[in-house]
N, C-alpha and C positions, 0 to 999 in steps of 0.2 A: 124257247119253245121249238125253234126249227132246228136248232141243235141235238136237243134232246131226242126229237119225231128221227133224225137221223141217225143217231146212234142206236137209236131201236132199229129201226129196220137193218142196220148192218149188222144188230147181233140172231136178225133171224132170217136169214138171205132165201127170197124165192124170184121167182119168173118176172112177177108182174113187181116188183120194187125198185125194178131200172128205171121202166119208165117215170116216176115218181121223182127218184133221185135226180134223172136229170131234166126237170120239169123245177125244183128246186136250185139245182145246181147252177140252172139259167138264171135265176132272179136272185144271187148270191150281189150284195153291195163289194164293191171291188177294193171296199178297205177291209171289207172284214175276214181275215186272211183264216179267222180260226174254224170260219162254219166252213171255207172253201174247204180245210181240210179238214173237216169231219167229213163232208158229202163223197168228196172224193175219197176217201179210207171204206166208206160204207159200199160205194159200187165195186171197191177191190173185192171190199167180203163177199159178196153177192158171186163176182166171176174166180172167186177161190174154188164154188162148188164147180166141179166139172159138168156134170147135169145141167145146174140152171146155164151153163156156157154154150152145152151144146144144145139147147132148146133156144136160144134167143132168134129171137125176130128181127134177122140181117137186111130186110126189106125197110122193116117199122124204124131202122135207126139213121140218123141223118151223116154224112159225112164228117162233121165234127166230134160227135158222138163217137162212130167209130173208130177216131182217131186217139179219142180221150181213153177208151177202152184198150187200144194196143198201145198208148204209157203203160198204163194202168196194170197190163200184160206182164210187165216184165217183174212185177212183184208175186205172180203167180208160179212155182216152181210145180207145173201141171205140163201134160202131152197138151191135155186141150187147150190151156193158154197158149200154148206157142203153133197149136192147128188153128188157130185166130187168127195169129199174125200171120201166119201163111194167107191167109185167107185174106185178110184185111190188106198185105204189100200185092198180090195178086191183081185185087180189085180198086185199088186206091193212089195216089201219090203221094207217099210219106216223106216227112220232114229226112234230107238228106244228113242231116248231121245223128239222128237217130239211127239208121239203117248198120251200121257197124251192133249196135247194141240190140236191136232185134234179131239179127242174123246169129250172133250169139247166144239167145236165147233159145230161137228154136233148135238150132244146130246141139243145145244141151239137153232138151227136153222133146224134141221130135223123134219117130224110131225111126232105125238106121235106112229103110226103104225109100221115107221122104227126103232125105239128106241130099240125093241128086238134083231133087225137083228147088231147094234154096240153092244151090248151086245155080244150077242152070238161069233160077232168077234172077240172081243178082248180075251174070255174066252180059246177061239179054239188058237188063232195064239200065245197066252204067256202063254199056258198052261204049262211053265219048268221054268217061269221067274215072280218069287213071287213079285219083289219088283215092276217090271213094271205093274203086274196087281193092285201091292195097288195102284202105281200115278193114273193109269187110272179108275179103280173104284170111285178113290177123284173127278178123274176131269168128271166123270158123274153124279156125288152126285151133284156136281156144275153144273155142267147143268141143271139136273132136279129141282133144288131149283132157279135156272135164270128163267128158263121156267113157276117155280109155279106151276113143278107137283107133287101131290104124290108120296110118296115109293111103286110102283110096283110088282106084284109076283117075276118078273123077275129078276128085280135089288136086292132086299131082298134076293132071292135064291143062288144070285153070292156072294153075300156078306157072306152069311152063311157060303158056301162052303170054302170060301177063310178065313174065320178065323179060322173053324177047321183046313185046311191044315197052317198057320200061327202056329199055337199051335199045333198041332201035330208033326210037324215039330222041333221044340224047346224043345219039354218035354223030351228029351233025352239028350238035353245039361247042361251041369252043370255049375254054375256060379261060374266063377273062380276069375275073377278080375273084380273089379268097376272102375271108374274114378270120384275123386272127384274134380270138379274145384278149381282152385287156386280162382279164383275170379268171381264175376258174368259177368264181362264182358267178360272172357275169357272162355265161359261156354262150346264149341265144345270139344267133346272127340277128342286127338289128336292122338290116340293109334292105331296104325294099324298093319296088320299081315304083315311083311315081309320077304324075305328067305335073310339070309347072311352070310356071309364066316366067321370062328372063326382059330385061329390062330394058332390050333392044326390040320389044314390041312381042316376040314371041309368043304366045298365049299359052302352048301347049309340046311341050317337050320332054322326054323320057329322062329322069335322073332316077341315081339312086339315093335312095333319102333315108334316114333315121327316123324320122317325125313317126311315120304308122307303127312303130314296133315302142311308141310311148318316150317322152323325153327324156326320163331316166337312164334307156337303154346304151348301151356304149361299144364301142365294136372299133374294129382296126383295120380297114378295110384295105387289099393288097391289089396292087394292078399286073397283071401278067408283063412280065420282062420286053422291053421295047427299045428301037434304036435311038436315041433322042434327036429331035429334028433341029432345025435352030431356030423356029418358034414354034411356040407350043401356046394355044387359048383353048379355054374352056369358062363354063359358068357354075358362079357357085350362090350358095343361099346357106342361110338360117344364124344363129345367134348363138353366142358361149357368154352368158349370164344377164342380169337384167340390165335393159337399153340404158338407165340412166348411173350405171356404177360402170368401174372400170374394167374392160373385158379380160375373160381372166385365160386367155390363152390356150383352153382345152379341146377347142376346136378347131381344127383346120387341115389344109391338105400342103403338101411337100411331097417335093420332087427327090430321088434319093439315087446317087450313085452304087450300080453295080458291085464293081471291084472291093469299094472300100464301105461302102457302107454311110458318105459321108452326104448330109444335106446340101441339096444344090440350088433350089427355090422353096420357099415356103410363105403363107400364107393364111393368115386367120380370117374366118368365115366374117362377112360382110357386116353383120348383123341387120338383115333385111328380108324380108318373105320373099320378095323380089330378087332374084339370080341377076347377079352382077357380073361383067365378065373379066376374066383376068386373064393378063397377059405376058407372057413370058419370054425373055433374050437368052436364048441359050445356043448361043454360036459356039463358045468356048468350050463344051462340052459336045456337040456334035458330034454324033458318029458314034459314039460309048454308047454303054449298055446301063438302063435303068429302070426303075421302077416309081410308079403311083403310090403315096401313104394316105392317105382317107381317113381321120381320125378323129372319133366322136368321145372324148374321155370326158366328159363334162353330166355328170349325172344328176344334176337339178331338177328342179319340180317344173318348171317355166323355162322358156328361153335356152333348151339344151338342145340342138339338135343341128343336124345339117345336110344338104342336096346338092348334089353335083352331076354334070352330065356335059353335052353337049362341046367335047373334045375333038378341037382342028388342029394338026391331022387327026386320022382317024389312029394312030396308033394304036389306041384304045379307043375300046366303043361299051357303048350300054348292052348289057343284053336283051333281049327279042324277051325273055321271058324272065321273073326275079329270080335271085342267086341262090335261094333257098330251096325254090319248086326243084330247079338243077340237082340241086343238090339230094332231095328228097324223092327223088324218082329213082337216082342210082345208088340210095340208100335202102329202098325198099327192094332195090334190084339184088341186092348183096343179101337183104333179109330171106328173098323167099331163095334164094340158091341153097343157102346155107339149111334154113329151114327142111328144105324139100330134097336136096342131094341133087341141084343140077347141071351135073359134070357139063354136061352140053353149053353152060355159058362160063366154063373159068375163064376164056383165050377172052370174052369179054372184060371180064372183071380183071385180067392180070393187063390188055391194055391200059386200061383205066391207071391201073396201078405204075403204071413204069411214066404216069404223065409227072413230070418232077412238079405241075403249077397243082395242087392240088388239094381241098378243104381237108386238114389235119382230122377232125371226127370221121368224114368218110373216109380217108385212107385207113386208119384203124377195123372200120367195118367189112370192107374190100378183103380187105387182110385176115379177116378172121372167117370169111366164109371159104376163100383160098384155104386157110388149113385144115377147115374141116370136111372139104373137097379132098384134100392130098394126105388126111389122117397125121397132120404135123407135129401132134402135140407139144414139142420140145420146144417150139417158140414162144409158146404161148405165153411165159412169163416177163417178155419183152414186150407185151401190149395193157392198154394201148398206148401208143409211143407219146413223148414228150410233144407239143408244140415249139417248131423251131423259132426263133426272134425273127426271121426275116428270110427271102430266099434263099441267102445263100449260103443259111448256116443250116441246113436240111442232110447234110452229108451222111450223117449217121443213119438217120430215120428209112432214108434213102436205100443206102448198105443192107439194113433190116429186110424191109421188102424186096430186094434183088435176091436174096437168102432163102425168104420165104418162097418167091417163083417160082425159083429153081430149087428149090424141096432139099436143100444145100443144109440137112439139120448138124452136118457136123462143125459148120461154123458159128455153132449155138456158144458154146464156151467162150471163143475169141467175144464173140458179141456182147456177149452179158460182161465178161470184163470191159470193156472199152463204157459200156451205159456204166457200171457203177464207177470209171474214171470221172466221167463229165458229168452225173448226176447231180445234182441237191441233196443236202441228207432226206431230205422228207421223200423224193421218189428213190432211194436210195434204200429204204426203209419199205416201200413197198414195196420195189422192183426184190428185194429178199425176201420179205413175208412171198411169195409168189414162188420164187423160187424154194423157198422150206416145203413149201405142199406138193412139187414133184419128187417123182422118183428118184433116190438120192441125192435130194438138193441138200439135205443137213449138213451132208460130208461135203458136199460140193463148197457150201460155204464156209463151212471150218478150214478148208483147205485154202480159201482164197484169202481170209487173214492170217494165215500163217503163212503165205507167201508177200504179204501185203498186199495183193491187188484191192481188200476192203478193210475198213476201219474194224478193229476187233468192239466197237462200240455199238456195231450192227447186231452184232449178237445182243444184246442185253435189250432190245427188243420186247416187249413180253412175248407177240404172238411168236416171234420165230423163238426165242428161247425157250417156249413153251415146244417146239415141235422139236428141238434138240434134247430137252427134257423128256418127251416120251418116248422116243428112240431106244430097243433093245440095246444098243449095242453101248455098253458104258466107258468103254474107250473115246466115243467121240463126246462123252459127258466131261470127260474126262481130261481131253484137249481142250475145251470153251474152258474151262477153269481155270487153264493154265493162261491161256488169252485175256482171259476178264481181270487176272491177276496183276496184269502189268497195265492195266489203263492208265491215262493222267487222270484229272478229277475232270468235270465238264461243269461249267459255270453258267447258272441261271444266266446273268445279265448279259454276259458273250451274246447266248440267242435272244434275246428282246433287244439288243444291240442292232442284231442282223435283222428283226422279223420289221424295225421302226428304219432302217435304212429302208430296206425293199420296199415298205409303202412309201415314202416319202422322195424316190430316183426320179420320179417322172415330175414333182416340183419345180424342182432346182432348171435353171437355166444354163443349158449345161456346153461346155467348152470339151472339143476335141484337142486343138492346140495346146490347151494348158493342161488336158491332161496329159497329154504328152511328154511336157515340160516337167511335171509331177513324179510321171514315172524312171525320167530320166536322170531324176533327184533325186528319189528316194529306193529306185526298185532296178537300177539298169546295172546296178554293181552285183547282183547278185542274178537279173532273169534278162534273157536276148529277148527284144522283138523286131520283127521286120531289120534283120541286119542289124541295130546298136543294145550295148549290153553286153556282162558277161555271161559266161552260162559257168554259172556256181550250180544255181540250185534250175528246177525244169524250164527247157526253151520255150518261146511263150505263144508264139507263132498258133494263131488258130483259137486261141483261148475264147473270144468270143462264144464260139458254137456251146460255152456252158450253160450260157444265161445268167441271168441279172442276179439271180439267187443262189447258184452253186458259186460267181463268185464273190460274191461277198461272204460266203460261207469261206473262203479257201483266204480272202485277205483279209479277216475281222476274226476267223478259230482256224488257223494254220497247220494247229495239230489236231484238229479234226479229221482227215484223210489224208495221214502221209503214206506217199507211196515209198516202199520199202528201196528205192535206191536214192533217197533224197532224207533220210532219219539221222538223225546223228548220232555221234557216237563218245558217251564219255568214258575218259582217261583218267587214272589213279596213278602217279608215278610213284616212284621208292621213297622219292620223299615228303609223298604226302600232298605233291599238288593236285590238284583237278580242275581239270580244261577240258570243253564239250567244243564240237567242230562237226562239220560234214567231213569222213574221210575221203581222200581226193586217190590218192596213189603213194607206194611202198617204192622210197629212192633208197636199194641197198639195207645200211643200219638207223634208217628215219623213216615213221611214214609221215605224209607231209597230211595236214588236215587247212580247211577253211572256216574263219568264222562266221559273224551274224555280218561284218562291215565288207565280206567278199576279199578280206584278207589271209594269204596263207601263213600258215606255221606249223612247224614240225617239231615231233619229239622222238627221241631216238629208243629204239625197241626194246633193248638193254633195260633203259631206265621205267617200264611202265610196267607195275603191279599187277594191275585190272584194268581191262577194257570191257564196254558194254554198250551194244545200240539199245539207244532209247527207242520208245516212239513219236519222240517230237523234234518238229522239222527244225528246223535252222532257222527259216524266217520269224522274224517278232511276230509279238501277239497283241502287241499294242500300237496298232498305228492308229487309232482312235484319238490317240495322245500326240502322233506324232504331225496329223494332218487333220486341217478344218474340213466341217461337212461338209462344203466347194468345192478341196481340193481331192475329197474322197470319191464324189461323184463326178468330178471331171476327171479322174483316171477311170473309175468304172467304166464311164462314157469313151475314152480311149480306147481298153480295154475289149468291150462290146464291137471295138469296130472290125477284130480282126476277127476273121473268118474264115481264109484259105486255107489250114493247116491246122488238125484236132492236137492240143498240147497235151503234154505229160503231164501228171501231178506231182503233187510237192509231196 
């Protein structure tokens, strides 16, 4: 019956049926969800009329009433709904998480005269509350671009103001720790500031903890570069799986050397609510350069999670404020520059930038309002940049942005070569679709497998071979044919090979020493590292800075991206033999070639038929075969540590 009495009155909406509805709407049973929303649909219909809207009895209605009205508002696409909400945030204290979505509303459906007077209100009433003016500043940006207006004095001027105080505001905080994601899908910082009790009586102390960001969440938390002292304590808390199974080692923190990269203390989380404290001997390391690892990879329903803080010395310290607010303040700082064109804060945003300790999403953001400050376009296809594995393999990402500062676009070429060196195929494949949508990127990349700097496999592509396909010009159609013509075949299982390592590296317990040992067995006869080794095929020095998934791409599909000075080359001689080798060097009437064992041999010039570079490397394709999944991920693990020196490819 009360259903039906409502639905009538909302199909004939007048003055006096407010009252009524919410004289009902009051004595709705709190389970019955379906007449709340009949009642409430029937007062939208009522303030759909603009009349009965602007005839209402703003006296006769009680504070919750007209709060329930300006929800209500925002289903209205009317001048007078949104003359309500002016009217109603004027006179009222609306729910702050709302206030982005009203300011939106009227700022779409107010006429352009009142637009100052939401300005001005919003500036006045959250003048203490930074982060609420960025939503609502966004959600004006968005109205005026619904509406089709221009950037105003008005709105420009808030915008200004509010990103000096954004950076003003920050340039006193120092960057202490980053967070780099375990994975891209798990990409939210889980890191937050909370107070907890340590079990030296403590009650109430600042860590950073996982817990509030949910126990599933995971994150890799980095400590800013520090001198190591020769003790080191700090407290730590929470659990990696349930208390009564065996703890499975996904959570904990470790001390990690500078130079090499190599673990120096480590330590799994207590399993205790209670912050325990640990203690550390590190006389032998003293004086060296280090860093903090923080890490929550344990993504359980229960019992996944971990706090830590209270570090003597203070090398490192907690932040005054959580690592995310930091981060979202000079995030929004980058948004309205870019947004709004304000030349006036780049020497802000390019200090920010040249900081080497610095959250990999914002550096991307930074970056990209920098080029639309300096009209860069040409970088563009370089963003946004890879996340480096650790400090000190940033070197590249680094390069990028000193490039972009200095508006330097003609080392856009060098640059994009060097990123599809060390890429992955998968950004590899994007970092191309990207570069196919600039101006002459089609030729630019026909040109780069024909030189070898890219896999001619890049082209087959759909999206970029689609953009080489619509290109007048049929000579460059005409070239990819001839590239596509010579490929090897590319084998399903090779990539489920690679894609079931990469999730499964962070398992294994993993050995630097042996892999060492690994490499020196299986791989030193043909690549140098750190001084031992030959150099048959690329010196290896720096290989880390690839990442975990380019190289396993480069030692599990070899001939996936060989670079054109490392291809081999087969020989036909007169009588019919055929021998494939890396050619080395022309002694007189021999040239001398190497094989797969890092052995040479020569055949003399006289005697050869045909010769012909392939596109596949020298190194095997099967060392799947040749080494246990241990011995595969303790080289990786070797491999990953070097850092100082970006390698060639194969």
């Amino acid at each position: 019956m009360q259903r039906a009495a409502a639905e009538a009155l909302g199909l004939h909406p007048a003055a006096e049926h407010i009252p009524a509805l919410f004289a009902l709407h009051k004595k709705i049973p709190a389970e019955d969800h379906h007449l709340e929303y009949v009642v409430r649909r029937a007062l939208m219909l009522q303030i759909r009329n603009s009349e009965i809207l602007k005839q209402l009895d703003w006296k006769a209605l009680t504070s919750e009433q007209r709060s329930e009205l300006a929800s209500l508002s925002l289903a209205v696409p009317t001048e007078q709904a949104a003359l309500y909400l002016l009217r109603y945030l004027q006179a009222e204290k609306a729910d702050p998480e709302k206030l982005p979505e009203y300011s939106r509303h009227m700022v779409r459906y107010l006429p352009e005269e009142k637009l100052s007077v939401v300005i001005q209100m919003a500036q006045t009433q959250l003048a203490e509350n930074l982060d609420l003016q960025v939503e609502v500043i966004k959600a004006v940006l968005q109205g005026y671009q619904q509406k089709g207006l221009r950037i105003d004095a008005v709105l420009s001027d808030w915008a200004t103001r509010l990103t000096q105080t954004l950076l003003k505001r920050q340039e006193k905080q120092s960057i202490q720790w980053v967070n780099y994601p375990l994975n891209e899908v798990d990409s939210k910082n889980p890191w937050m500031l909370q107070h907890r009790a340590s079990a030296d009586g403590n009650q109430s102390a600042p860590f950073l903890c996982s817990l509030p960001a949910g126990e599933r969440a995971t994150g890799r938390l980095i400590s800013q570069l520090f001198t190591i002292p020769e003790k080191f304590s700090f407290y730590l808390a929470g659990h990696s799986g349930f208390p009564k199974r065996p703890e499975n080692g996904r959570n904990y923190v470790q001390l990690r050397h500078l130079d090499d990269q190599r673990v120096l203390k480590r330590v799994s989380v207590p399993r205790n609510d209670l912050a325990q404290r640990v203690d550390w001997d590190l006389k032998e390391f003293a004086g060296t350069e280090g860093y903090l690892e923080v890490v929550d990879s344990d993504s359980g329903k229960i019992y996944a999670w971990l706090a830590v803080g209270r570090f003597e010395p203070d090398v490192i310290f907690i932040p005054c404020q959580g690592i995310q607010q930091q981060i979202n303040h000079w995030s929004a700082a980058a948004f309205l520059v870019e947004q709004f064109q304000i030349n006036a804060a780049r020497q802000n945003l390019v200090t920010l930038l040249t900081e080497p300790f610095l959250d990999p999403k914002l550096k991307n953001e930074l970056a990209s309002a920098v080029m639309v400050l300096d009209g860069t376009d040409a970088f563009l296809p370089l963003f946004p940049l890879p996340v480096p594995q650790n400090p000190a393999a940033g070197s590249f990402q680094q390069d990028v942005i000193q490039a972009v500062i200095e508006q330097k676009q003609d080392q856009v070429d060098v640059l994009l070569q060097r990123a599809f060196k060390m890429y992955p195929s998968r950004l590899q494949t994007e970092l191309g679709r990207k570069v196919s949508q600039q101006p002459g990127g089609t030729e630019r990349l026909i040109v780069y497998a024909e030189q070898g700097k890219i896999s001619p496999q890049l082209l087959t592509e759909p999206a970029i071979q689609n953009q080489i396909q619509q290109t007048a010009d049929p000579e460059l159609r005409r070239r990819m044919k001839i590239l596509l013509s010579a490929l090897p075949p590319r084998e399903k299982k090779t990539q489920e090979n690679i894609v079931q390592h990469f999730k499964s590296h962070a398992t294994f317990e993993l050995s630097v020493e042996n892999g060492k040992a690994v490499f020196e067995k299986n791989c030193a006869v043909c690549h140098q590292l750190a001084g031992k080794g030959a150099i048959v095929g690329p010196q290896l020095d720096g290989i880390g800075n690839r990442g975990l998934e380019r190289l396993l791409e480069d030692v599990l599909d070899p001939n996936r991206a060989v670079d054109i000075n490392f291809r081999t080359t087969t020989v036909i001689t007169d009588a019919g033999r055929i021998v494939s080798g890396l050619k080395r060097r022309e002694e007189g009437a021999v040239l001398v070639f190497v094989d797969n064992q890092g052995k040479e041999f020569t055949v003399a010039k006289d005697d050869i038929d045909e010769q012909q570079q392939s596109s596949l490397s020298l190194m095997p394709a099967n060392l799947l075969e040749i080494l246990s999944p241990q011995e595969l991920h303790d080289l990786l693990a070797y491999l990953l540590q070097s850092t100082k020196k970006e390698a060639t490819d194969h």
